[in-house]
N, C-alpha and C positions, 0 to 999 in steps of 0.2 A: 504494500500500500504506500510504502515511503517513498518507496523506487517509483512511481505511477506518477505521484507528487512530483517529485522533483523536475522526473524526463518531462513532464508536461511545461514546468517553466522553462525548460532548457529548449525544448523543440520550440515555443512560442519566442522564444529569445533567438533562436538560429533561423527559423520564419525570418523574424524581424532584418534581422541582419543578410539575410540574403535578399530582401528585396531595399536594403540601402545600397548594397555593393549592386546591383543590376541600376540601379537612380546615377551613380560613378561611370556604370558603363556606358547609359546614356547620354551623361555628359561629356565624356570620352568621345565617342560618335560624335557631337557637336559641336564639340571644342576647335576653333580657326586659327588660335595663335598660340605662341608660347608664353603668351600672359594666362589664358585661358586655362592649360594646362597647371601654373603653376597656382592658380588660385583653387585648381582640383586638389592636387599634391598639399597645399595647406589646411584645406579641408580634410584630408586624412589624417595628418597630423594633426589636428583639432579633434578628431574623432578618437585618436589613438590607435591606427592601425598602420601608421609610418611611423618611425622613431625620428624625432627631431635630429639634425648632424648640428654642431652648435660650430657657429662660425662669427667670424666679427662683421662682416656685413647682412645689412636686414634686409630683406628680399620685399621689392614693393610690390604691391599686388594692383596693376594698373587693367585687367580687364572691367569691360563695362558692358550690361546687357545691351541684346542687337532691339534696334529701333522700327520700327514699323510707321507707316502713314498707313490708313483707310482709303479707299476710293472718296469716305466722307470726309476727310480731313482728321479725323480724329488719330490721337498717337497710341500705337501700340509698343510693351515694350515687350520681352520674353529673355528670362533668365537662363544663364549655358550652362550654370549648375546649382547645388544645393547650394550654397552660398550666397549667389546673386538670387536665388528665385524666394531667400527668405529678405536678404535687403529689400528686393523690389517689392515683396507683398506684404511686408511689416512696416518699413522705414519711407518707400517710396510712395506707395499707393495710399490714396486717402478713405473714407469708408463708404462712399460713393463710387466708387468706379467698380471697374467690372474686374473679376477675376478668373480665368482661364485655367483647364488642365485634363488633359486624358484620361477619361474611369480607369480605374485598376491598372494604371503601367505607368510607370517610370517617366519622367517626360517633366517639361518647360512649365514655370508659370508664364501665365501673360496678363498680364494688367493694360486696361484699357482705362485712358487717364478721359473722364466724362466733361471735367471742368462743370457739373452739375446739369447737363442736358441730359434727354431723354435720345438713349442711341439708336438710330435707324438698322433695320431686321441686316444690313448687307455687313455693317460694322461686325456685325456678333457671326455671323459668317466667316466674314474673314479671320477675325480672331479666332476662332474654332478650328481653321483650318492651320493658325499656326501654332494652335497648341496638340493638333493632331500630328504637323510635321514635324514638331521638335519634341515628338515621345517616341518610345519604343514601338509605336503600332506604326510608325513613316511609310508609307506604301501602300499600304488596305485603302479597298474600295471604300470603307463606313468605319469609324472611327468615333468610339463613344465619348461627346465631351461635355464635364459638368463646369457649368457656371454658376457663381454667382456673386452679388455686391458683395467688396472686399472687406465689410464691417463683418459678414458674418461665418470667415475665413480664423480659423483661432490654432493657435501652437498648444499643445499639452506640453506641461511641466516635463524637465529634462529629455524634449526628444530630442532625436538627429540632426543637422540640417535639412532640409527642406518638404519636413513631415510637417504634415497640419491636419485639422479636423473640420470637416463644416456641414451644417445641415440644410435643410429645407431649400437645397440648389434646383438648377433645373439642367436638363439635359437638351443634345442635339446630337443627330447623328450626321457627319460631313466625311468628305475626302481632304487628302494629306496635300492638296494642290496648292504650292502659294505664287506659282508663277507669275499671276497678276496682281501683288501686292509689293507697293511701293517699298522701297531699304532706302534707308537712313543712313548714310555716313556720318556719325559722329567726328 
């Protein structure tokens, strides 16, 4: 009965952690620079599954999420990993905008910044499609995406990076196409 006990917290704890390291792979996949990379690599070391090499210079971490316009003008951003995807949904995003993310896989926040307007049906489209293209599901025909207002997007005490909890969202099912969605050079 103890043995039953325990394997159960331990299986629920290796679950957990094997769908943090697949959220690493994703951003792996994602990742366009050697900034990108190295704010992954810090991220592990924050989690504790790198050991730190102690050196006298401090490694700056200059990546920044990829930028999106809408066909409506509105700005889209989408996080390249655990890191930027809690910056942008805690620190960036305000509690009116919209937030993005792929059911059950691995994959990008996207915060769509409202500036308190009411977003037209093509906006949330488009954002759908690039929190479809920047998760694990990249390719499929229909890609299940939940949204919702970023006030009711919450962290549980001591998670991972870029785990969250939210309720009463609503869903859409799109394709992983962002071909005709305007980039941003920052």
């Amino acid at each position: 009965k103890r043995t039953y006990e325990a394997l159960t917290g331990l299986i629920q704890e290796t679950a957990d952690d094997i769908q943090y390291l697949e959220s690493i792979s994703n951003s792996l996949d994602i990742a366009r620079s050697e900034a990108d990379l190295a704010q992954i690599k810090e991220e592990l070391i924050q989690t504790g599954y790198i050991r730190r090499k102690y050196s006298k210079k401090k490694v700056k971490l200059t990546s920044r999420p990829m930028h999106y316009i809408s066909s409506d003008g509105y700005h889209m951003y989408v996080g390249k990993n655990n890191l930027q995807n809690d910056e942008l949904t805690f620190s960036f995003a305000s509690g009116n905008d919209w937030w993005f993310h792929a059911k059950g896989a691995p994959g990008s926040h996207v915060i769509v910044k409202t500036n308190g307007d009411e977003l037209p049906d093509r906006t949330f489209e488009e954002a759908g499609r690039l929190a479809a293209y920047y998760s694990k599901n990249r390719g499929s025909d229909k890609v299940e995406i939940d949204y919702v207002e970023k006030k009711h997007v919450k962290k549980p005490n001591g998670a991972k990076p870029g785990f969250v909890v939210y309720y009463t969202n609503y869903s859409l099912m799109i394709d992983s196409d962002i071909s005709n969605i305007k980039a941003v050079q920052d």
